[in-house]
C-alpha positions as CSV (number, residue, x, y, z in Angstrom):
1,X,38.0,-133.8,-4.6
2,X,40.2,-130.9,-5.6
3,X,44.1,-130.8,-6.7
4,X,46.0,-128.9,-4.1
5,X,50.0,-127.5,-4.4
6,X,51.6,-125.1,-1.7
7,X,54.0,-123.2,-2.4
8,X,56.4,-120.6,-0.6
9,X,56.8,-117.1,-2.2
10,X,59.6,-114.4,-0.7
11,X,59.7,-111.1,-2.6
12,X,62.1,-108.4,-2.2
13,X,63.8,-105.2,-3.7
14,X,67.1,-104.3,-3.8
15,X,68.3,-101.2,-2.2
16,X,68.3,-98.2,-4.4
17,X,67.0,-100.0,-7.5
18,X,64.0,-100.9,-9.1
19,X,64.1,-104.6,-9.1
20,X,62.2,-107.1,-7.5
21,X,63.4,-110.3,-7.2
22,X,62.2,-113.2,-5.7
23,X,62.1,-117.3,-4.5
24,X,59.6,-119.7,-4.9
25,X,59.3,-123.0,-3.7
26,X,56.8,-126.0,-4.2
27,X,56.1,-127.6,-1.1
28,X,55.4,-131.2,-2.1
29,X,58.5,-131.6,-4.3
30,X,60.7,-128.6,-2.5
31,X,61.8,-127.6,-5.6
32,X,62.6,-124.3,-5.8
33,X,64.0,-121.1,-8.3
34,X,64.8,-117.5,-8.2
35,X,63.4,-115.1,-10.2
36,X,63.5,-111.6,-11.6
37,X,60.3,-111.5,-13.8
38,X,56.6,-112.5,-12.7
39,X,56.4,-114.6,-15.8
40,X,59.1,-117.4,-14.9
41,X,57.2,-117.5,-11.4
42,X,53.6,-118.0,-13.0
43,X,55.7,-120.7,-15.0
44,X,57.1,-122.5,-12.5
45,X,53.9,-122.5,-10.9
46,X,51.7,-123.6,-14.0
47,X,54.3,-126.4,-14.3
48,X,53.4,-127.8,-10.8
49,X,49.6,-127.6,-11.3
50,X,47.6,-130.2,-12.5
51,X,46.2,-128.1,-15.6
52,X,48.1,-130.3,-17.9
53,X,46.1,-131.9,-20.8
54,X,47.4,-133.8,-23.4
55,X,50.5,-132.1,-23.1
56,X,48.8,-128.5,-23.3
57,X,48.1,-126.0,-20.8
58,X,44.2,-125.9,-20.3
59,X,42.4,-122.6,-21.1
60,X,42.1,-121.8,-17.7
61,X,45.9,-121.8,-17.0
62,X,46.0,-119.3,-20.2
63,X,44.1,-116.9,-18.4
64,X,46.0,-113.9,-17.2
65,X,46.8,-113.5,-13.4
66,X,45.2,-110.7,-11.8
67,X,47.4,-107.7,-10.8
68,X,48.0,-107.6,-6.9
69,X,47.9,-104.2,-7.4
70,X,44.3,-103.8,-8.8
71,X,43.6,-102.2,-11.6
72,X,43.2,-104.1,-15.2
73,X,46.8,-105.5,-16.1
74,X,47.6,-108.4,-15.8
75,X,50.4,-110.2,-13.7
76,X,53.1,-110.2,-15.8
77,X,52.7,-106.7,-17.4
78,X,55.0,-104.5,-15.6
79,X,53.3,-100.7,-14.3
């Protein structure tokens, strides 16, 4: 059977500036952040995920994110 985490995302912008910002929340353990960069959100995630091998992230956890956008960038490259 798989391993299974929820967690609760809000993004927004601030008026007038380019900035998004953001919370994120893990479900099970309802610990939560706020962020300014995709990266500390794909970290708190990894962190919560059971992709953790001998202390290491698993190869598939190094993979980059897809862009939501489309296109070939990655997550956590900013266009």
């Amino acid at each position: 059977m798989g391993y299974y985490n929820s967690f609760v995302v809000k993004i927004w912008t601030e008026d007038g500036q380019n900035l998004t910002r953001g919370y994120i929340q893990h479900v099970g353990t309802q610990e939560s952040i706020y962020f300014a960069d995709w990266e500390k959100m794909a970290n708190f995630m990894l962190s919560h995920l059971n992709w953790h091998v001998n202390g290491d992230i698993g190869d598939e956890a190094k993979q980059p994110l897809p862009n939501p956008r489309g296109g070939e960038s990655s997550l956590w490259e900013q266009s």
